[in-house]
C-alpha positions in Angstrom: 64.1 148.7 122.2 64.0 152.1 123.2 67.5 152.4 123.6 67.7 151.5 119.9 65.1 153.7 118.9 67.2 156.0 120.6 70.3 155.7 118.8 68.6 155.5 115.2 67.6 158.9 115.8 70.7 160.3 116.7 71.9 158.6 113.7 69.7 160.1 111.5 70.8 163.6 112.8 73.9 163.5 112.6 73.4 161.9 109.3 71.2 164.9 108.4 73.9 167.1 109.9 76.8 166.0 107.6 74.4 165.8 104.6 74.5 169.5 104.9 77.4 170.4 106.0 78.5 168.8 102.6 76.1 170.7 100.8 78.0 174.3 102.1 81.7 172.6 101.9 81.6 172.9 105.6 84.2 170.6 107.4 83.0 168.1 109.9 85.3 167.0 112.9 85.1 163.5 114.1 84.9 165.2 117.3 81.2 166.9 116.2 80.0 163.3 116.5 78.1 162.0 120.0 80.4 159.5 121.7 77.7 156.6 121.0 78.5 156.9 117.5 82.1 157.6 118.2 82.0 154.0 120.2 80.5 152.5 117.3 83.2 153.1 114.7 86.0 152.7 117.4 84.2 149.4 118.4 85.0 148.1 114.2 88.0 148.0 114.9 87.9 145.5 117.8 91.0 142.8 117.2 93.0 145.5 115.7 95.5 146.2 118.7 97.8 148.7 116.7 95.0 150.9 115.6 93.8 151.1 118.9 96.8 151.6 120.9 96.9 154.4 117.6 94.1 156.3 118.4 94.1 156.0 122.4 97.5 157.6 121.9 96.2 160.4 119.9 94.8 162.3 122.1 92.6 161.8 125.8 89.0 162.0 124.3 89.6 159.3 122.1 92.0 157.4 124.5 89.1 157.1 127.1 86.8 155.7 124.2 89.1 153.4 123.1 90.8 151.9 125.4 87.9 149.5 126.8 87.9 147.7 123.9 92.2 147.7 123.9 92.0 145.7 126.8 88.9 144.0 126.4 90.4 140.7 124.9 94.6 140.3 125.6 96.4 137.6 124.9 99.9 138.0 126.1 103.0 135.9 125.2 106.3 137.4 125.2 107.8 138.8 127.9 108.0 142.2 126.6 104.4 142.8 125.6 103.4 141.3 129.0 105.7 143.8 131.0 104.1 146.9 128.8 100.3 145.2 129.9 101.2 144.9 133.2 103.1 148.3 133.8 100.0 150.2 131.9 97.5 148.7 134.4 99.3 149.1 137.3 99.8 152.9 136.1 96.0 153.0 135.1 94.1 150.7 137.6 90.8 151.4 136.0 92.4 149.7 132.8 92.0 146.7 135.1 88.4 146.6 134.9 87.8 147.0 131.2 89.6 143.1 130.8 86.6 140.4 129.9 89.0 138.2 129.0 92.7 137.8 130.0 95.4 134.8 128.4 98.6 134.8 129.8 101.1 132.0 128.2 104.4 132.5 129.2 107.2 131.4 126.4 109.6 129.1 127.6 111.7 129.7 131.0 110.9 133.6 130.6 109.3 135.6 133.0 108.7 138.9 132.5 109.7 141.5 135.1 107.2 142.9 137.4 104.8 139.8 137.1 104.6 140.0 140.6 102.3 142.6 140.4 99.3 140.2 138.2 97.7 138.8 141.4 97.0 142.9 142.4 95.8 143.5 138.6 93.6 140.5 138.9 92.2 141.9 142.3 90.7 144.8 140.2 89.4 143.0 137.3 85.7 142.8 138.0 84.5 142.5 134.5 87.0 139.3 133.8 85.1 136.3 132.7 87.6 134.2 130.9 91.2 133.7 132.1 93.9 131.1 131.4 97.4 131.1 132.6 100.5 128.7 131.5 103.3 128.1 133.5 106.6 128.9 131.3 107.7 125.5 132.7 104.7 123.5 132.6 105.8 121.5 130.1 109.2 121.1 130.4 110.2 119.4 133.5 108.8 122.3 136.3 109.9 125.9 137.8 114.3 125.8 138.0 115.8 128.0 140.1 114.5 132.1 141.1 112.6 132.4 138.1 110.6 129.2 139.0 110.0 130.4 142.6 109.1 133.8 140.9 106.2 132.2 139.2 105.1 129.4 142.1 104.8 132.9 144.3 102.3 134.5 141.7 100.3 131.4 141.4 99.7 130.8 145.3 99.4 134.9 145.0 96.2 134.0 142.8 95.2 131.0 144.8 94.6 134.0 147.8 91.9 135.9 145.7 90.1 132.6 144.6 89.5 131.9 148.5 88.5 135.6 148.6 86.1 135.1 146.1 84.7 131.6 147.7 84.7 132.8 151.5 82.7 136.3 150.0 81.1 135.5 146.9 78.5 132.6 148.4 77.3 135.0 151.9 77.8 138.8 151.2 79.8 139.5 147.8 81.4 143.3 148.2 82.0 145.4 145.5 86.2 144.5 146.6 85.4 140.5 146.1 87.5 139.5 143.3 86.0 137.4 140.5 82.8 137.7 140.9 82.4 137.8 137.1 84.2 134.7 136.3 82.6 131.8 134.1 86.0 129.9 132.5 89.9 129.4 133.9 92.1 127.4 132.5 95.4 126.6 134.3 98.8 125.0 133.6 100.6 125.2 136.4 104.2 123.8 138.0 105.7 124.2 141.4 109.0 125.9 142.6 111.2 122.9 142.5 109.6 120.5 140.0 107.1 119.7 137.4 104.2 119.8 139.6 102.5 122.3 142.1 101.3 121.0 145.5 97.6 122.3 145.9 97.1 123.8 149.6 94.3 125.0 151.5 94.0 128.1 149.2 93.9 126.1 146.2 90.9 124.0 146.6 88.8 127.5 146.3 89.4 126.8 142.9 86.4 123.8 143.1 84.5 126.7 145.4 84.0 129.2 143.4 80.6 130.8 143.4 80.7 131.7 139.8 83.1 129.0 138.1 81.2 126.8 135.0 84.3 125.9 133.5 87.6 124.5 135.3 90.7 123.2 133.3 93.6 122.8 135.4 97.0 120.4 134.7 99.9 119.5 137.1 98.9 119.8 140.1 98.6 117.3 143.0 96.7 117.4 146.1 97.8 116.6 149.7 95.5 114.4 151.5 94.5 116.3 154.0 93.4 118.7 151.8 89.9 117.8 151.1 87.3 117.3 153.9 84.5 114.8 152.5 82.1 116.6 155.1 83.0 120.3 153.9 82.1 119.4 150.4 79.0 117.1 151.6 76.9 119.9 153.2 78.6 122.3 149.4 76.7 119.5 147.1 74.5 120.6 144.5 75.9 124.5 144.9 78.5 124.9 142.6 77.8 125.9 139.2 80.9 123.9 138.1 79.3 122.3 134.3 82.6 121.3 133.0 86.0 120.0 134.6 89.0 118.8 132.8 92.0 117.2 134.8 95.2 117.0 133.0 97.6 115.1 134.6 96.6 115.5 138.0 97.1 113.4 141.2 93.8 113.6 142.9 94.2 111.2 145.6 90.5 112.0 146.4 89.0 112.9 143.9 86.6 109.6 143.7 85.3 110.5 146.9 84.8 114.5 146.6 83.2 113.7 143.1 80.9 111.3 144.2 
């Protein structure tokens, strides 16, 4: 309430301000403004990418003001746009950590260069809440040839941080634990060689997760070995996991681990 208060009043004098600058046919500069209400007229225009990317590019005041909300919400399809997003946070790490939400869905058999470097991008994202990535194979048959391989690498990449973020997040969560943040992921995946991925010992982190209310994953099948009915026995009833969708998945023990 008070910060509210707080904010009307500054309002009101810088409403009072241009009131008379008008009256003497003064100019007033956008930059005259305090950066609260310089947030709330960049934060209008929240959806409009180019007239963001527009005005962080105009000079650094404004670029540091607008570029939370530039990379707040990205959805990123085509291997161009992707490369720019992942080159201008790898430049900029503390881009990273303005992303709430991230969707990456690749086109069709393209993979843009330097994707490699997501699984380090997603490290540093410790406001991301939402994230969903699609396989550019996963529904066409599965990964073919370097490409493929290119992508299986990034996703066991991202399996590693999700077994950070379990091992971390439930004893001592440090300010490095990744996702710590993270309510919703949604993942189509594909292995290397074919239509599905294998999950291994990383990827059951996924059903771990300290922070996790929503799980949607697709293609994937699990090893036998890979669940231990006693591990998740003494784990019951401390996941927040509310929702899980499986879409075709071969979860040979998934009965029992459910149960």
């Amino acid at each position: 309430m008070s910060n509210t208060a707080g904010l009307l009043t500054t309002i009101k004098y810088y409403a009072d301000t241009l009131i008379t600058a008008a009256r003497q046919e003064q100019p007033f500069r956008l930059f005259d403004l305090a950066d609260e209400l310089k947030i709330h007229i960049i934060d209008q225009l929240e959806g409009d990418l180019a007239a963001l990317r527009a005005l962080a590019l105009s000079c650094r005041r404004l670029q540091s003001l607008s570029e939370p909300l530039l990379y707040k919400r990205r959805l990123l399809r085509s291997p161009p746009v992707l490369k720019h997003f992942l080159h201008g946070v790898s430049r900029r790490p503390q881009r990273a950590t303005h992303i709430h939400r991230l969707d990456i869905r690749c086109e069709y058999r393209s993979v843009a260069s330097g994707l490699a470097r997501l699984p380090a991008i997603l490290e540093q994202t410790t406001e991301l809440q939402d994230l969903t990535l699609e396989s550019p194979y996963c529904n066409f048959g599965g990964g073919q040839g370097k490409t493929g391989r290119q992508f299986a690498q990034v996703q066991e990449d991202m399996f590693v941080l999700f077994d950070r973020a379990a091992s971390e997040g439930f004893t001592n969560p440090l300010p490095t634990t990744p996702f710590q943040r993270l309510r919703k992921v949604e993942l189509h995946l594909t292995g290397g060689d074919g239509r599905y991925l294998t999950l291994g010992h990383y990827s059951k982190s996924l059903f771990k997760s300290p922070t996790l209310q929503e799980l949607t994953i697709s293609c994937v099948q699990v090893e036998s070995d890979t669940f231990a009915l006693a591990e998740y026995e003494a784990m019951k009833h401390t996941t927040p996991l509310k929702r899980l969708t499986l879409i075709e998945c071969d979860f040979t023990m998934l009965s029992i681990v459910m149960s």
